[in-house]
Backbone as CSV, one residue per row, in Angstrom:
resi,resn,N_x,N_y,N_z,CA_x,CA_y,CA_z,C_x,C_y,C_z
1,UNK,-16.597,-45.667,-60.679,-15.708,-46.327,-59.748,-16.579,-47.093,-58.753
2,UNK,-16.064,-48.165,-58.682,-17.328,-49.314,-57.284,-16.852,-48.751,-56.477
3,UNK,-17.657,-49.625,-55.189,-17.611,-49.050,-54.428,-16.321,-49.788,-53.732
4,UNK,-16.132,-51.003,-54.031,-14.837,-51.850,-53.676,-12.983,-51.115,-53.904
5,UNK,-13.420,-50.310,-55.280,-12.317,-49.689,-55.601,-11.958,-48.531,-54.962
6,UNK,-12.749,-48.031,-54.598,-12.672,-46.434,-53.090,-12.634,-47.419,-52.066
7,UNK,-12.580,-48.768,-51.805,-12.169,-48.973,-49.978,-10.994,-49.325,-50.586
8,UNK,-10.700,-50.024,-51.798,-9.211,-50.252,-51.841,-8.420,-49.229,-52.323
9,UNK,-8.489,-47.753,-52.181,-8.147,-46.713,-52.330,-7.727,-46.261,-50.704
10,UNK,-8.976,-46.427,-50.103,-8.421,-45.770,-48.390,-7.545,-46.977,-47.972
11,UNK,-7.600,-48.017,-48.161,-6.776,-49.211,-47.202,-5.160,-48.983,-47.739
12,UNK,-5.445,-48.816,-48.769,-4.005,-49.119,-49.851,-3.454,-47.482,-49.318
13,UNK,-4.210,-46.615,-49.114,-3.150,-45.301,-48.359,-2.948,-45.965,-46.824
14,UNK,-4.170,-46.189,-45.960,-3.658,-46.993,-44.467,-2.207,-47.525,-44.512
15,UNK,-2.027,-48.623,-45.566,-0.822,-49.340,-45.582,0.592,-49.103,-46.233
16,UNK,0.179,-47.850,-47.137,1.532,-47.118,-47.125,2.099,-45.877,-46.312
17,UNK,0.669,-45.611,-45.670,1.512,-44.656,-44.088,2.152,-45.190,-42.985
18,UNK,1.453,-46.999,-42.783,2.516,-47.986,-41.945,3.640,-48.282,-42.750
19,UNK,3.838,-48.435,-44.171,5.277,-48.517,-44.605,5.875,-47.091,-44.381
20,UNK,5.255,-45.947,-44.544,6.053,-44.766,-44.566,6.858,-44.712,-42.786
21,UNK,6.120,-44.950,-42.404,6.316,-44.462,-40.934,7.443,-45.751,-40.424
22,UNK,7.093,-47.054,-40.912,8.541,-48.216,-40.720,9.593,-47.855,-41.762
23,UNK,9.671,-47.228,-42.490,11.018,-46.939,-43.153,11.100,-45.799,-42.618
24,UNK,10.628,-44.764,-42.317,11.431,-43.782,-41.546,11.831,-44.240,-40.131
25,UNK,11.295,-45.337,-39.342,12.039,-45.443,-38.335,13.361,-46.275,-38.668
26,UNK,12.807,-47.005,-39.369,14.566,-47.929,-39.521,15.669,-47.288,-40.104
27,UNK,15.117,-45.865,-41.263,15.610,-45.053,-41.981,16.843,-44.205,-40.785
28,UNK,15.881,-44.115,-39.710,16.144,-43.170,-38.740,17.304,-44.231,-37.842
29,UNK,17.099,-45.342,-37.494,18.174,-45.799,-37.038,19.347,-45.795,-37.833
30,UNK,19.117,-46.431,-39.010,20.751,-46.433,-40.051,21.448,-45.457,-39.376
31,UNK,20.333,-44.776,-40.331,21.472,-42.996,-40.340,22.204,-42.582,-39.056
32,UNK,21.773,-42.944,-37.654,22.204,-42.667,-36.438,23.452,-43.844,-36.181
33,UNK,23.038,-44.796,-36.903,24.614,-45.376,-36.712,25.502,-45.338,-37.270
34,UNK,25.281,-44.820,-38.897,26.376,-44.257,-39.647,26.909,-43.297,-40.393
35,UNK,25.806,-42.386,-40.000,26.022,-41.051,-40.134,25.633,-39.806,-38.499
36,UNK,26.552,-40.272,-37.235,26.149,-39.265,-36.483,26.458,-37.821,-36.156
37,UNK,24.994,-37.248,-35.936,25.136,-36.060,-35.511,24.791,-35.472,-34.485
38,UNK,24.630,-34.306,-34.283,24.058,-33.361,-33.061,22.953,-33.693,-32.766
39,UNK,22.089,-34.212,-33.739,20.484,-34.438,-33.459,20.215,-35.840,-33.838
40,UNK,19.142,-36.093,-33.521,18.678,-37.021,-33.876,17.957,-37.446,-35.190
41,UNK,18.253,-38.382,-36.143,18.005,-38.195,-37.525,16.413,-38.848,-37.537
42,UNK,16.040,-38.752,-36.220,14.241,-39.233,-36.623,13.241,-37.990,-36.570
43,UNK,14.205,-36.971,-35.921,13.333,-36.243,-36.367,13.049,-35.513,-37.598
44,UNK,14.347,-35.916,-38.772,14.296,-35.373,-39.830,13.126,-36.870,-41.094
45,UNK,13.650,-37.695,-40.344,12.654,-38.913,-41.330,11.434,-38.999,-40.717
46,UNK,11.143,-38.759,-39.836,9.288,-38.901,-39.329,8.567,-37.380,-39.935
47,UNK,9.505,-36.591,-40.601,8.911,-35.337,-41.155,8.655,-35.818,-42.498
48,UNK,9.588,-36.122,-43.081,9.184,-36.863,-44.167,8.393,-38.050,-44.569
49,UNK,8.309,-38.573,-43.659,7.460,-39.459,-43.699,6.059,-39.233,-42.927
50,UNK,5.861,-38.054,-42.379,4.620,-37.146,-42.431,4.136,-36.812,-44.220
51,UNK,5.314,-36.362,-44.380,4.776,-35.390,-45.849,4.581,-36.519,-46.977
52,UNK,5.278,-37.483,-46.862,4.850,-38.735,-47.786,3.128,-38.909,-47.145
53,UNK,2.640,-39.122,-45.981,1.525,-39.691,-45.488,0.511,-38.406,-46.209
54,UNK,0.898,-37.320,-45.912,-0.110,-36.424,-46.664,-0.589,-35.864,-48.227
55,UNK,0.596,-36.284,-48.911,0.690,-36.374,-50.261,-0.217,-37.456,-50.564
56,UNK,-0.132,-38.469,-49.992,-0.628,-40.011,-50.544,-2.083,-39.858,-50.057
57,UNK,-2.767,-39.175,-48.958,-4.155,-39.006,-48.272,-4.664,-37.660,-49.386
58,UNK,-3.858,-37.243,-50.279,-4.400,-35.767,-50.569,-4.901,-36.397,-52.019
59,UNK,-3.691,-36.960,-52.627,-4.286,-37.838,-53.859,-5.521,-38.827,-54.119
60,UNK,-5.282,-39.633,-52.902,-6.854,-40.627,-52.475,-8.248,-39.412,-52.374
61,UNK,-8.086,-38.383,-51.676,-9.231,-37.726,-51.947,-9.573,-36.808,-52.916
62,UNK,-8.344,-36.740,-53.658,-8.584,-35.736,-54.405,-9.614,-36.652,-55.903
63,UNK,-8.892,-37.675,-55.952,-9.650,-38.695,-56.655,-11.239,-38.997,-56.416
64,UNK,-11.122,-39.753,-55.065,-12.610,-39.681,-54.497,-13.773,-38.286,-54.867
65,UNK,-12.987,-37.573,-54.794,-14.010,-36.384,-55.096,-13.859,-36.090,-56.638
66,UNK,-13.349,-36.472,-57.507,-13.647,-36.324,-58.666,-14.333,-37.418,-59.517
67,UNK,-14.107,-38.232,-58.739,-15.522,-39.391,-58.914,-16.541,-39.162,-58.318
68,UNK,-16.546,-38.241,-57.193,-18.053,-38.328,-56.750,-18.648,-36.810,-58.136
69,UNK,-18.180,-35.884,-58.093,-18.266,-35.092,-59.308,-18.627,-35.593,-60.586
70,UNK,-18.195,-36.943,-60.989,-18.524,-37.214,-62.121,-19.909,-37.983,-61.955
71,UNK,-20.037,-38.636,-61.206,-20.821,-39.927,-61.065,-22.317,-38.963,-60.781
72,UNK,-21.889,-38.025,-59.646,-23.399,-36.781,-59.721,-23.791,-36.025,-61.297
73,UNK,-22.489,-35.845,-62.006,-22.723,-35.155,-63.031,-23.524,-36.121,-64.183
74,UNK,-23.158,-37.499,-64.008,-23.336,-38.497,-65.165,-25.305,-38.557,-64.406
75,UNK,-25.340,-38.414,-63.196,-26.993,-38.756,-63.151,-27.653,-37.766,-63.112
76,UNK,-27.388,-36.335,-62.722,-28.170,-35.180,-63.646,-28.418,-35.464,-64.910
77,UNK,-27.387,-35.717,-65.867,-27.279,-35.874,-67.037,-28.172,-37.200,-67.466
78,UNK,-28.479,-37.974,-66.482,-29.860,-39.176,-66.787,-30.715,-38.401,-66.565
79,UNK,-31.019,-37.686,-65.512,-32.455,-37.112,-65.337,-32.909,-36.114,-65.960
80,UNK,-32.056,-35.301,-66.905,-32.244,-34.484,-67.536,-32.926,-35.175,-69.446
81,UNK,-31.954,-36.049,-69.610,-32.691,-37.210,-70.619,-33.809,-37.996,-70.650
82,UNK,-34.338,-38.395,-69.107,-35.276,-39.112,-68.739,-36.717,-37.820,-68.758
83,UNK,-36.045,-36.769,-68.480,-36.887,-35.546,-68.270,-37.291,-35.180,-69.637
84,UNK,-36.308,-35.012,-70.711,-37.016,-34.960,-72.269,-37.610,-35.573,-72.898
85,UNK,-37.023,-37.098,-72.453,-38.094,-38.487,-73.391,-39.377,-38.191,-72.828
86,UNK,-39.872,-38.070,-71.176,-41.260,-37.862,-70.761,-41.931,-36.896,-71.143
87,UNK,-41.298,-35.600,-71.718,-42.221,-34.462,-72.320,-42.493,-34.592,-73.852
């Protein structure tokens, strides 16, 4: 993976936690004008749109780190080859 494709991995989560967080507010107005209740319905869409933001940050790293896993594993695996051709 370049290194271009892990910044467009963190930016591309940046910009769907600003969409998450603008559809739960506008989410949050609708609903207060046409569905009202006792509470306020932002506090039920800024939760969710927490848990969208952390799902989407958990996947980006969970990735990142299995590329960094591979990419360490793929150059042991040179130096260990480079280490047999020299003996």
């Amino acid at each position: 993976m370049t290194q271009f494709h892990k910044f467009g991995l963190v930016m591309g989560a940046n910009f769907e936690a600003i969409a998450s967080m603008a559809a739960a507010y506008y989410s949050a107005q609708w609903l207060n004008a046409h569905y009202p209740k006792g509470f306020d319905w932002a506090s039920v869409t800024y939760v969710l749109g927490l848990l969208l933001i952390a799902r989407s940050w958990y996947v980006v790293l969970r990735v990142l780190m299995r590329d960094q896993r591979t990419s360490e594993a793929a150059s042991e695996k040179g130096a260990t080859e480079n280490d047999s051709r020299n003996a």
